[in-house]
C-alpha positions, 0 to 999 in steps of 0.5 A, a space after each residue: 925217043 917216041 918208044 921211051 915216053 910211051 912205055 913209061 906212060 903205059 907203066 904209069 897208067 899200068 901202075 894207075 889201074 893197078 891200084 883201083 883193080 885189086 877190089 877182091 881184097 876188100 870182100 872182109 869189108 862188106 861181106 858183113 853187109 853182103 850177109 845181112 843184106 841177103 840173110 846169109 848164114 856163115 857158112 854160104 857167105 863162105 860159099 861166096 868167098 870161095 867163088 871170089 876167089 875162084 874168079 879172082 885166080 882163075 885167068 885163062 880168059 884173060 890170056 886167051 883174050 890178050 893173046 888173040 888181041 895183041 899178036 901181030 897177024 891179028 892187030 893188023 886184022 882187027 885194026 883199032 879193036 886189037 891192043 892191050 886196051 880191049 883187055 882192060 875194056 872187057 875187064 871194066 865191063 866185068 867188073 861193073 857188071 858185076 858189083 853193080 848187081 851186088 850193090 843192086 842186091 844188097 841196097 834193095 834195088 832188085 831183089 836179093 838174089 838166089 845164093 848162085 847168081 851171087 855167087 856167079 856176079 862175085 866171081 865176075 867182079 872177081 874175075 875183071 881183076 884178072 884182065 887188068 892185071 894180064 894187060 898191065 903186067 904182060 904189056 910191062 914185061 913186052 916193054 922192059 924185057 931186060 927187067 921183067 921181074 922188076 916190073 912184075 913186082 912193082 905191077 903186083 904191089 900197086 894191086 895191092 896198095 888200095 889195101 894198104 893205104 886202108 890198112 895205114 888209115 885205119 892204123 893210124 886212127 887206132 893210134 890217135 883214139 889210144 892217144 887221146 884215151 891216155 891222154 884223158 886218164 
């Protein structure tokens, strides 16, 4: 009984961070400020882009980093530093790390940085998305095996539920300001 209530509580705190990890999806919300903020021209705002989504795709250390963490031989050699848990820390500590020089830049808190440096902090926001996502969906598919392309879907369509809870707000105020301009005409 004490194996059935753990999984479920790790697939309910897998489904939890999932749905605040995918933040690389929002990049068309503040890249208009990302552009402002740092005198960006399209074309280098595109640069930017592209290493988000390098970062945001790119998850071997994550696996290297799971797998030397999660192995047998080696949880009992690192005791309470082995788990999926030092996955998902090494992930928050990336991803802090690296919208907090964003949001330092782009308020005036440190000086606008040189495009490469932005460039290395987005793919390093970006790429704290792809520790999540290997903790939470390798440690599912470890416990529900038998339903291991279930569990992919449910873990892939929490990453993406921020975007469209946003999407559902924003829709919905579109259609409340279209029902008050046909109702004042």
């Amino acid at each position: 009984m004490e194996a059935i209530n753990t999984k479920w509580i790790a697939t309910v705190a897998s489904i939890w961070i999932q749905s605040s990890a995918g933040a690389s999806y929002t990049f068309g919300i503040y890249s208009s400020v990302l552009k402002s903020s740092q005198g960006y021209d399209q074309s280098t705002l595109d640069t930017v882009s592209v290493f988000k989504d390098i970062g945001a795709n790119a998850g071997i250390l994550s696996g290297l980093l799971y797998s030397a963490v999660t192995l047998q031989n080696n949880r009992r050699r690192l005791g309470v530093f082995g788990g999926p848990w030092v996955v998902l820390l090494a992930g928050a500590i990336q991803s802090f790390l690296g919208y907090f020089v964003m949001w330092a830049s782009v308020v005036g808190l440190i000086r606008p940085l040189p495009v490469a440096a932005m460039c290395f902090f987005t793919w390093m926001a970006a790429h704290a998305q792809t520790f999540s996502n290997t903790a939470n969906v390798v440690s599912g598919i470890h416990n529900f095996g038998d339903y291991g392309g279930t569990i992919v879907g449910i873990m892939k369509v929490c990453l993406l539920l921020p975007f469209f809870i946003g999407f559902l707000l924003l829709f919905s105020r579109f259609v409340c300001l279209l029902a008050v301009i046909i109702t004042f005409e």
